[in-house]
Backbone as CSV, one residue per row, in Angstrom:
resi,resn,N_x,N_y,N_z,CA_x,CA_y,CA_z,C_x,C_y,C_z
1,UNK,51.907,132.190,-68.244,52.858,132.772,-69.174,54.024,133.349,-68.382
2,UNK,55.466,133.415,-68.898,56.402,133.530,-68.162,56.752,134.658,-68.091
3,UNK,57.019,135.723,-66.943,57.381,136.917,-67.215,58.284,137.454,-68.087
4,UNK,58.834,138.169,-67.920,60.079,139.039,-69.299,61.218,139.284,-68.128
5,UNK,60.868,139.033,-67.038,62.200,138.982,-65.897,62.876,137.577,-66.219
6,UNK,61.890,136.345,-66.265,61.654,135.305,-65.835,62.859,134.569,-67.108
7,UNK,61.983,135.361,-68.462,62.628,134.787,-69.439,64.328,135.388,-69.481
8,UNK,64.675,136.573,-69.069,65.587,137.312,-69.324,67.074,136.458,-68.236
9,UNK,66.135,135.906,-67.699,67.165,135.509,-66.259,67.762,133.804,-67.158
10,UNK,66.089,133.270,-67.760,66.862,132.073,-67.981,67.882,132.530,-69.408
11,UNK,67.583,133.052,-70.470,68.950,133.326,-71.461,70.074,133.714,-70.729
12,UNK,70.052,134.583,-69.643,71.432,134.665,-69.109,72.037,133.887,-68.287
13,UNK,71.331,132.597,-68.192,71.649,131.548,-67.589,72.199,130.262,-68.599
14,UNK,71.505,131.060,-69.964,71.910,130.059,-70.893,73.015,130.299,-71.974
15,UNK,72.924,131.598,-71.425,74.266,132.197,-72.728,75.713,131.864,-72.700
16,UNK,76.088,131.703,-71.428,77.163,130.590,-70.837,77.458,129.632,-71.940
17,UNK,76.763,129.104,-71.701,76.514,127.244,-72.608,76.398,127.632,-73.783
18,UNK,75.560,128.219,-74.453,75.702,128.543,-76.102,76.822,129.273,-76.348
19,UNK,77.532,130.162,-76.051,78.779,130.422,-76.367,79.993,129.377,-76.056
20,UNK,79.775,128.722,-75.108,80.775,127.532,-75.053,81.016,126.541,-75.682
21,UNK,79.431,126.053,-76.274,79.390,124.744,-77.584,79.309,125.313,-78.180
22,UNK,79.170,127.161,-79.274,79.648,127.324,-80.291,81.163,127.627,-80.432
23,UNK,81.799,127.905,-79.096,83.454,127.975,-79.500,83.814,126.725,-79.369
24,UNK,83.459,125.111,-78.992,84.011,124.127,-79.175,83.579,124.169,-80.903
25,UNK,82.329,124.194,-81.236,81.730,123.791,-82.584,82.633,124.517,-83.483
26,UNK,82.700,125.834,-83.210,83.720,126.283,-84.972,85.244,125.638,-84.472
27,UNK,85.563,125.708,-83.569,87.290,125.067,-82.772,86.666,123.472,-83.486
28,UNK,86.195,122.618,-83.610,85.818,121.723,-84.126,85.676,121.096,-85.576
29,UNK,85.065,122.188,-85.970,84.837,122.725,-87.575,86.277,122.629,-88.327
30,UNK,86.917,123.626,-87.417,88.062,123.927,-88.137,89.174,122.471,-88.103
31,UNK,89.329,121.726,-86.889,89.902,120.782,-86.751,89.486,119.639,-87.631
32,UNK,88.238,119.421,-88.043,87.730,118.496,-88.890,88.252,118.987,-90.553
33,UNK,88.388,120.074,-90.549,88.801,120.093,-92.230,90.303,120.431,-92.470
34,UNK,90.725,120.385,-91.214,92.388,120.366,-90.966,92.771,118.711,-91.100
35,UNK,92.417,117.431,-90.076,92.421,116.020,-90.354,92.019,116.115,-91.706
36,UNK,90.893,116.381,-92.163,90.724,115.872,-93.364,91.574,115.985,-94.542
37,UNK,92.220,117.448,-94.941,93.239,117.929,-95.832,93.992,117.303,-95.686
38,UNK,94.471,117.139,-93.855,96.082,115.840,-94.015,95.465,114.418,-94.169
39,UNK,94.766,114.058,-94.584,94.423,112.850,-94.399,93.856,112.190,-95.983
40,UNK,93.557,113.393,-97.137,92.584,112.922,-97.867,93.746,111.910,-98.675
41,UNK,95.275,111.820,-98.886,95.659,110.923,-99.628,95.309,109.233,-99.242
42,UNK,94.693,109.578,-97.815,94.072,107.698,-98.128,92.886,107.474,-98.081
43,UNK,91.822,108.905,-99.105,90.901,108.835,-99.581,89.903,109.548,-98.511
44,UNK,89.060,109.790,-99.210,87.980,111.119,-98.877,87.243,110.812,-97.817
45,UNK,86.918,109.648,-97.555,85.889,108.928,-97.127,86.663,108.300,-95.573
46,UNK,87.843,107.632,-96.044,88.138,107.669,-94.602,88.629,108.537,-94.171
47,UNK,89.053,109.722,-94.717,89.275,110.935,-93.976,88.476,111.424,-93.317
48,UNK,87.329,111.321,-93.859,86.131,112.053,-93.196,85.704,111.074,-91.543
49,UNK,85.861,109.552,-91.812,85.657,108.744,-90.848,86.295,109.296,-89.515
50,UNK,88.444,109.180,-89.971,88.595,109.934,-89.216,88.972,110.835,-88.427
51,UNK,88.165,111.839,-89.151,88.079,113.376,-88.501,86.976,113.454,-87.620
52,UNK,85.797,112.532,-88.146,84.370,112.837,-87.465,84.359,112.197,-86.101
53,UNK,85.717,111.177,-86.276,85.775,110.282,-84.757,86.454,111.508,-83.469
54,UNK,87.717,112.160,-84.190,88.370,112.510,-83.607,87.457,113.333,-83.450
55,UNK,86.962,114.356,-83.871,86.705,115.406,-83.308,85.287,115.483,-82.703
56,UNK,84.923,114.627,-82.764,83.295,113.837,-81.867,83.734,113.599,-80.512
57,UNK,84.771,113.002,-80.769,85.367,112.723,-79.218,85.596,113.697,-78.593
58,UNK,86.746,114.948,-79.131,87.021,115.915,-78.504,86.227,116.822,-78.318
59,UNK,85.145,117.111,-79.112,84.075,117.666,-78.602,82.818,116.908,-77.416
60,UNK,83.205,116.096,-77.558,82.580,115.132,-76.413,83.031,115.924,-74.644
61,UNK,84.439,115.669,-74.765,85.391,115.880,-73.676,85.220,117.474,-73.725
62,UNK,85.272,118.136,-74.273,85.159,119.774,-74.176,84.011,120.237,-73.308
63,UNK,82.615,119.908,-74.171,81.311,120.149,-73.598,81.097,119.630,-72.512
64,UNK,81.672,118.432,-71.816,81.795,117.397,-70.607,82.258,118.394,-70.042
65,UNK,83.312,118.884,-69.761,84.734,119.896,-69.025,84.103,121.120,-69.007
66,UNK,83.805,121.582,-69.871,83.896,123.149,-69.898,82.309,123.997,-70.281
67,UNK,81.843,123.439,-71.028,80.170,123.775,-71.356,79.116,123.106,-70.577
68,UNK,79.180,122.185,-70.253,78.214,121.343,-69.013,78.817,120.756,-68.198
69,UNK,80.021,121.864,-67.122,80.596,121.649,-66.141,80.195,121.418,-64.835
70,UNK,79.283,122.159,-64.861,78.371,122.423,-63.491,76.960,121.514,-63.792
71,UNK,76.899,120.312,-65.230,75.608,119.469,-64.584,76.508,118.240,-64.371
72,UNK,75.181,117.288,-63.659,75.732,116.198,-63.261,76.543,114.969,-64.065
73,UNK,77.308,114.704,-63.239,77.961,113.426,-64.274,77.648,112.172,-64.403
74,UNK,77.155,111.503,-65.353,76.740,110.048,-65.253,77.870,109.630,-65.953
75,UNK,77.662,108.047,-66.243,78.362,107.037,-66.706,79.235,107.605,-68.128
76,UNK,80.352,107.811,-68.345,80.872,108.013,-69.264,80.950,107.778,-70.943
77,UNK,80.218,105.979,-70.368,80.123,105.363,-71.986,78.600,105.743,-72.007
78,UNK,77.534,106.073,-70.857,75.995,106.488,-71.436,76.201,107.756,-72.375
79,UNK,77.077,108.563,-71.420,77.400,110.283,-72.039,77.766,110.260,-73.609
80,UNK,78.875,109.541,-73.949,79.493,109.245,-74.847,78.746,108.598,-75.847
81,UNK,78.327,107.304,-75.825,77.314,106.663,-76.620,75.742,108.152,-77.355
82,UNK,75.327,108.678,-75.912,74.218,109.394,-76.853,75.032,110.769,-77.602
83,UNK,76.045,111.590,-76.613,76.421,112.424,-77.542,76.790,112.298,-78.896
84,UNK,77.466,110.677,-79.389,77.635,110.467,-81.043,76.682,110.135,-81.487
85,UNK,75.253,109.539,-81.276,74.379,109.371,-81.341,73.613,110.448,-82.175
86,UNK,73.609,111.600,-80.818,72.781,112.671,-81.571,73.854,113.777,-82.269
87,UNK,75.143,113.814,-82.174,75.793,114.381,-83.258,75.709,113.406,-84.473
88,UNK,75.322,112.182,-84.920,74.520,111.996,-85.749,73.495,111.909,-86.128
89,UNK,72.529,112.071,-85.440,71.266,112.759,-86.215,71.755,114.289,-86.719
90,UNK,72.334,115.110,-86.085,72.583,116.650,-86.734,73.408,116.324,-87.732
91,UNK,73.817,115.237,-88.022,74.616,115.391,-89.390,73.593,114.616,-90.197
92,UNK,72.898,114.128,-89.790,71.597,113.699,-90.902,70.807,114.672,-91.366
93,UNK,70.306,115.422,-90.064,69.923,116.968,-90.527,70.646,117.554,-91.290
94,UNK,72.025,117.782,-91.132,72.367,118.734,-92.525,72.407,118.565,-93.617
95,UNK,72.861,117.118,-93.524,73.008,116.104,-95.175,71.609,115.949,-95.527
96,UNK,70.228,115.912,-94.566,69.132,115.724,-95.289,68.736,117.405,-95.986
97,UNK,69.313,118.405,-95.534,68.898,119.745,-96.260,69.505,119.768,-97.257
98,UNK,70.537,119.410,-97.402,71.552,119.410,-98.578,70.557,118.240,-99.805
99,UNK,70.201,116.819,-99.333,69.565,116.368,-100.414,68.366,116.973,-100.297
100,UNK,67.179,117.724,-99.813,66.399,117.995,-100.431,66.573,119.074,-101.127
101,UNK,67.413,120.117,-101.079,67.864,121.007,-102.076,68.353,120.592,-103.575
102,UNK,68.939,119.250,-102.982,69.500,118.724,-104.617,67.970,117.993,-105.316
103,UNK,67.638,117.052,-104.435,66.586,116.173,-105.284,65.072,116.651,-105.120
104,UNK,64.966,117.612,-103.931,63.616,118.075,-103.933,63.463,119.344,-104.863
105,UNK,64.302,120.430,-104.588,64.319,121.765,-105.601,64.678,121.839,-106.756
106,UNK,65.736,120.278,-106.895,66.618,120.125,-108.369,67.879,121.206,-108.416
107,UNK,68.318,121.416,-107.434,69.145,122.434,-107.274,70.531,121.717,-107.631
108,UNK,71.746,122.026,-108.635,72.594,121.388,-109.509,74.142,122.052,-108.701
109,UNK,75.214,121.120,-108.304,76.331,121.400,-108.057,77.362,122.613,-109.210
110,UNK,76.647,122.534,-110.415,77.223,123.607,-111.672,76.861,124.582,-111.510
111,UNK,75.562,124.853,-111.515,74.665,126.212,-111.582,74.133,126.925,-110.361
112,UNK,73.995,125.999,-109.192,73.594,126.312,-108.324,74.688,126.533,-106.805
113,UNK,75.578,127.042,-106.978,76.872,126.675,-105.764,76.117,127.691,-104.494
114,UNK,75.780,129.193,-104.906,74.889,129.547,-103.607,74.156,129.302,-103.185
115,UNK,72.859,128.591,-103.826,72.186,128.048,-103.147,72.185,127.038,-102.426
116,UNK,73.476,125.887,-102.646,73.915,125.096,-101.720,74.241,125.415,-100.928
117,UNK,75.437,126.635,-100.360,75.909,127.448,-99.904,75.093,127.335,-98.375
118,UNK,73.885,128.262,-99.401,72.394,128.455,-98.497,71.777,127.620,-97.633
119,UNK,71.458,126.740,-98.353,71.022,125.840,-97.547,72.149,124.821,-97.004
120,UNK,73.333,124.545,-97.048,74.273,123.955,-96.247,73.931,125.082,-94.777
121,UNK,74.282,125.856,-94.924,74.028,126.750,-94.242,73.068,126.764,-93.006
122,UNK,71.928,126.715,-93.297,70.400,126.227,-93.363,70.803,125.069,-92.538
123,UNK,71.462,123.880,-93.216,71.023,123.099,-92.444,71.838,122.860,-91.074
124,UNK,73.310,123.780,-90.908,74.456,123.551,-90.191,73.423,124.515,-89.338
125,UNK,72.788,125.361,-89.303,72.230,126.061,-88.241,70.946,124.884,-87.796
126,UNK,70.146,124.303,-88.067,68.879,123.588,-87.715,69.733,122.489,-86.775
127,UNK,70.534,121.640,-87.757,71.817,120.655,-86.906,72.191,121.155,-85.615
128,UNK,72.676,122.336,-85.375,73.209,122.772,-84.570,72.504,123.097,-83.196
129,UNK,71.417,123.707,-83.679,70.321,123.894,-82.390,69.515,122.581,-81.971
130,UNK,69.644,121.993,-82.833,68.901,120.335,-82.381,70.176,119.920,-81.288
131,UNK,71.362,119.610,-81.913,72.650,119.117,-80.505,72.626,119.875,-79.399
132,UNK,72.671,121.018,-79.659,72.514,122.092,-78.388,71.119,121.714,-77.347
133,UNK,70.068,121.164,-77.931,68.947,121.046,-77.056,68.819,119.767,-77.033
134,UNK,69.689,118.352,-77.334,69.784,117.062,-77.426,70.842,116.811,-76.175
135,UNK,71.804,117.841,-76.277,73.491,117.401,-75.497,72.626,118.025,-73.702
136,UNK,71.995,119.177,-73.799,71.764,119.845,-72.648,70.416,119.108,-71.863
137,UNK,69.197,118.388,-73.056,68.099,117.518,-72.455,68.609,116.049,-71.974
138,UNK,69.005,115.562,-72.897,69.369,114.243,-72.635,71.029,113.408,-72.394
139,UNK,72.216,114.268,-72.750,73.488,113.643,-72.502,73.982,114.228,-71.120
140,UNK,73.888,115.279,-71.142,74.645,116.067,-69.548,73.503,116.751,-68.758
141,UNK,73.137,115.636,-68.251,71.697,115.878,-67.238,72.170,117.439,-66.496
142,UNK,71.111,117.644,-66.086,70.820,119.036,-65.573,71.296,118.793,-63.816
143,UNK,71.580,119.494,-62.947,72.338,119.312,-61.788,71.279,118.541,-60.515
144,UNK,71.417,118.334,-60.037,70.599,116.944,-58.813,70.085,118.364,-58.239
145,UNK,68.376,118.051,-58.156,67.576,118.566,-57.225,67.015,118.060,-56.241
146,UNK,66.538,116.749,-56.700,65.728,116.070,-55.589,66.285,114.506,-55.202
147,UNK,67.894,114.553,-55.734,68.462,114.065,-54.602,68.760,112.387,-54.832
148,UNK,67.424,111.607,-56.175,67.431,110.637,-56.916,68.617,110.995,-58.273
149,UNK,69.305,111.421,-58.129,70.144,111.586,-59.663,71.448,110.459,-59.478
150,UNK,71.809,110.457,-57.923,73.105,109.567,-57.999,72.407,107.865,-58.564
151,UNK,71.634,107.481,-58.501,71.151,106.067,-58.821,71.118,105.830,-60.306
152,UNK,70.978,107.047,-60.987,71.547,107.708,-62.095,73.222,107.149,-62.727
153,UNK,73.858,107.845,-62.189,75.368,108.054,-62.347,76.223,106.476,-62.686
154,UNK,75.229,105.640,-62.110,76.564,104.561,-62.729,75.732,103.894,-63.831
155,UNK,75.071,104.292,-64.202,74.098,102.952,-65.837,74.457,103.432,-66.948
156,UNK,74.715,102.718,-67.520,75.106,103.006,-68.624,73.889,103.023,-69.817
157,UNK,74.187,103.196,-71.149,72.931,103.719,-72.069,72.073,102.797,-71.788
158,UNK,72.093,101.423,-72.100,71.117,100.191,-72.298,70.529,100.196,-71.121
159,UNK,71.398,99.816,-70.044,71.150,99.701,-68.573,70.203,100.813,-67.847
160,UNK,70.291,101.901,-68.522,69.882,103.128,-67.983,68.353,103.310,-68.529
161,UNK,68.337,102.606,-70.179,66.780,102.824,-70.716,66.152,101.617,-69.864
162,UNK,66.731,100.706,-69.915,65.894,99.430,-69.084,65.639,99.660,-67.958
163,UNK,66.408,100.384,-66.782,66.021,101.039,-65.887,64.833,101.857,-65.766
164,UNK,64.685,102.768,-66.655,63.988,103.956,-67.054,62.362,103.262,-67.533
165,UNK,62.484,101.967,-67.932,60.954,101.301,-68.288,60.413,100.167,-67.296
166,UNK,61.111,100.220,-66.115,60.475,99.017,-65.243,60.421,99.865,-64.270
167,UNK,58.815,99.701,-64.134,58.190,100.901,-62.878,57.922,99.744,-61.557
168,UNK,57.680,98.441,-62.209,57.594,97.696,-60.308,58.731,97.141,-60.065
169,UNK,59.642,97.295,-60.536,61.305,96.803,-59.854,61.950,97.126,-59.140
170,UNK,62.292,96.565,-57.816,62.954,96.950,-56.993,64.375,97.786,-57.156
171,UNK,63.877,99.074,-56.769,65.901,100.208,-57.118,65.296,100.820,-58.257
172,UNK,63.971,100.910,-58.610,64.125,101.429,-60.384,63.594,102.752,-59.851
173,UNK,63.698,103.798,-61.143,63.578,105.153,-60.407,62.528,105.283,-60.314
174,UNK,61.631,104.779,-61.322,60.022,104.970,-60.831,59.389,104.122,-59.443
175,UNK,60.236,102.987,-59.036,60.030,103.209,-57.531,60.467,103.845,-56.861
176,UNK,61.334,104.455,-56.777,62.407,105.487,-56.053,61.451,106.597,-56.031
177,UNK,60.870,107.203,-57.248,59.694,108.168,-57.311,58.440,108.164,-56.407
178,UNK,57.888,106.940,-56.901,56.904,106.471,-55.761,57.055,106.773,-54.889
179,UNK,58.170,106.310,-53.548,58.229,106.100,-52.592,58.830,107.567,-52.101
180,UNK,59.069,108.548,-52.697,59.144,109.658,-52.068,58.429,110.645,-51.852
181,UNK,57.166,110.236,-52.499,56.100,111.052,-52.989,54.801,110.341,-51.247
């Protein structure tokens, strides 16, 4: 079990980073319903397309720069590819709280506006901590310890899972593992 030093050291190691992807996230927020307002006269839908591009991207490049500055850098289109990736699953998460409030609780856009409210709410917080522990596990690797991370740095998504599942191939990291052990 981890001490109360132990734990105290890693939040202040982590509070950095959560204040940095929540000031890109509301700086984000706000930019997405700014495109969208100028944008809705050529309809709702591609407004939303794109706002969610633009500002996927720029939150891409933010958290890259400034929130996971100090981990390592891999391939740009791997980074890129999973960060929209799993900023869509968190928007599945929110849109899935939103329909089970409507079709699971029966909760009605007339009668019910706080409780949407609520659970929009609800789900923009669950969304949110899933990217935060999706962008920091799996898009902006954690900083080189043992020295195998550059073999890393140039694969891209596909290249990088196919890598990641051939353990007797010559250069693959699970030989690279092997052989240092």
């Amino acid at each position: 079990m981890p001490s109360a030093s132990s734990l105290t050291d890693r939040l202040r190691r982590l509070a950095p980073e959560a204040i940095a992807f929540g000031v890109i996230g509301a700086g984000n927020t706000m930019l997405y319903m700014a495109i969208t307002w100028v944008c809705l006269p050529i309809g709702a839908v591609k407004a939303s397309v794109i706002a969610t591009l633009v500002t996927t991207t720029l939150a891409y490049f933010a958290n890259r720069y400034w929130t996971y500055r100090h981990h390592t850098r891999t391939a740009l289109r791997r980074e890129y590819t999973l960060f929209f990736g799993f900023n869509l699953v968190g928007m599945v998460i929110q849109s899935g709280t939103i329909a089970i409030g409507k079709y699971g609780f029966g909760l009605t856009e007339e009668h019910d506006e706080l409780m949407f409210l609520g659970v929009t709410a609800l789900g923009v917080a669950i969304g949110t901590v899933f990217r935060f522990w999706a962008y920091r596990t799996f898009v902006f690797l954690k900083p080189p310890v043992d020295g195998h991370e550059a073999e890393l740095a140039d694969l891209d998504a596909v290249a990088g899972l196919a890598e990641l599942s051939t353990e007797n191939e010559p250069g693959s990291i699970a030989k690279l593992d092997a052989t240092a052990t």
